[in-house]
C-alpha positions as CSV (number, residue, x, y, z in Angstrom):
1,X,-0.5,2.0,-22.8
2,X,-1.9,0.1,-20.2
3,X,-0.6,0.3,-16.6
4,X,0.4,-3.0,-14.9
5,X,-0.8,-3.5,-11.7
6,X,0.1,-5.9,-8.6
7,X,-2.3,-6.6,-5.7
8,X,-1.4,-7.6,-2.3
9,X,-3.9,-8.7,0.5
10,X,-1.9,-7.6,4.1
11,X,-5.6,-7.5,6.4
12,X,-4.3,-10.4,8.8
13,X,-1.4,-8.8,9.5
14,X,-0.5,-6.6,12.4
15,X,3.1,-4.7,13.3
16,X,5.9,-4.8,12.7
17,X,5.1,-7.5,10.1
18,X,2.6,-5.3,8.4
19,X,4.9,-2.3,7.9
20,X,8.0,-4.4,7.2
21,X,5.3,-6.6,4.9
22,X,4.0,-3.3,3.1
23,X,8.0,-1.6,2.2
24,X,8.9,-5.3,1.3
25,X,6.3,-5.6,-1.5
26,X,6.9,-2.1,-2.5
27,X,10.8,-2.9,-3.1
28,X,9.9,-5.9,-4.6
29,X,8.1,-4.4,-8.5
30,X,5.5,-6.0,-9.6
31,X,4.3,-3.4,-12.2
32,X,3.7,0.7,-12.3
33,X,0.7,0.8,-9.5
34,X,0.5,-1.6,-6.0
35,X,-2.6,-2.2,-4.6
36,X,-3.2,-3.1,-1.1
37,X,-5.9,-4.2,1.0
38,X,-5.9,-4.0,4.9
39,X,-9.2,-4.7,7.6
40,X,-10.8,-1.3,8.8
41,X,-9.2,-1.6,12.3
42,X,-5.4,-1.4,11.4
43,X,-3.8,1.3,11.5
44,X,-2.0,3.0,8.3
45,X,-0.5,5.9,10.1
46,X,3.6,4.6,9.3
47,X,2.7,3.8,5.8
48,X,1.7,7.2,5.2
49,X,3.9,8.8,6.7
50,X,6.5,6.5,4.7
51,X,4.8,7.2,1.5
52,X,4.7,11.4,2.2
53,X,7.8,11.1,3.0
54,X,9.3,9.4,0.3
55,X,7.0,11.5,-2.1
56,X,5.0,8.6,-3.8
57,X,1.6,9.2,-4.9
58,X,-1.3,7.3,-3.6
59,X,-5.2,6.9,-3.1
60,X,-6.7,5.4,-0.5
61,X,-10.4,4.3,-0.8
62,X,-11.8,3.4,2.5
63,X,-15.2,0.7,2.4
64,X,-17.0,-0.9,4.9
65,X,-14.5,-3.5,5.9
66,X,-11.6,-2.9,4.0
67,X,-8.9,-0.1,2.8
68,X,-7.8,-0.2,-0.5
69,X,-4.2,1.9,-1.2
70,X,-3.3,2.6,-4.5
71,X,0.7,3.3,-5.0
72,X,2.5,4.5,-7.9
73,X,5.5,3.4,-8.1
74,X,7.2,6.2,-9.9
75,X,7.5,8.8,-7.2
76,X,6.3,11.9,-8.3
């Protein structure tokens, strides 16, 4: 079975609207996996700590210009 994915583009945003932006989308479904993309230069320091803490599992792949975060929604 195929998992269903839901991307979300938050690289022009900066906090508090990126984090609030970030648990928002989370909350919201969307599918089994979320995918973000932020700019190099923000910082993802809350979200991880949010997502260790709630015990999701993620990937991040880091490129150039952009991060890419992979979330599973079922915590694991």
């Amino acid at each position: 079975m195929a998992i269903t994915s839901t991307m979300y583009d938050l690289s022009e945003l900066s906090c508090p609207q990126l984090f609030v932006q970030f648990k928002w989308r989370l909350k919201q479904g969307g599918g089994e996996q979320v995918t973000y993309l932020f700019s190099a230069e923000q910082s993802l320091t809350d979200i991880i700590r949010y997502l260790d803490t709630k015990e999701y599992a993620y990937c991040i792949e880091e490129q150039a210009c952009t991060v890419k975060l992979k979330v599973e929604r079922v915590r694991v």
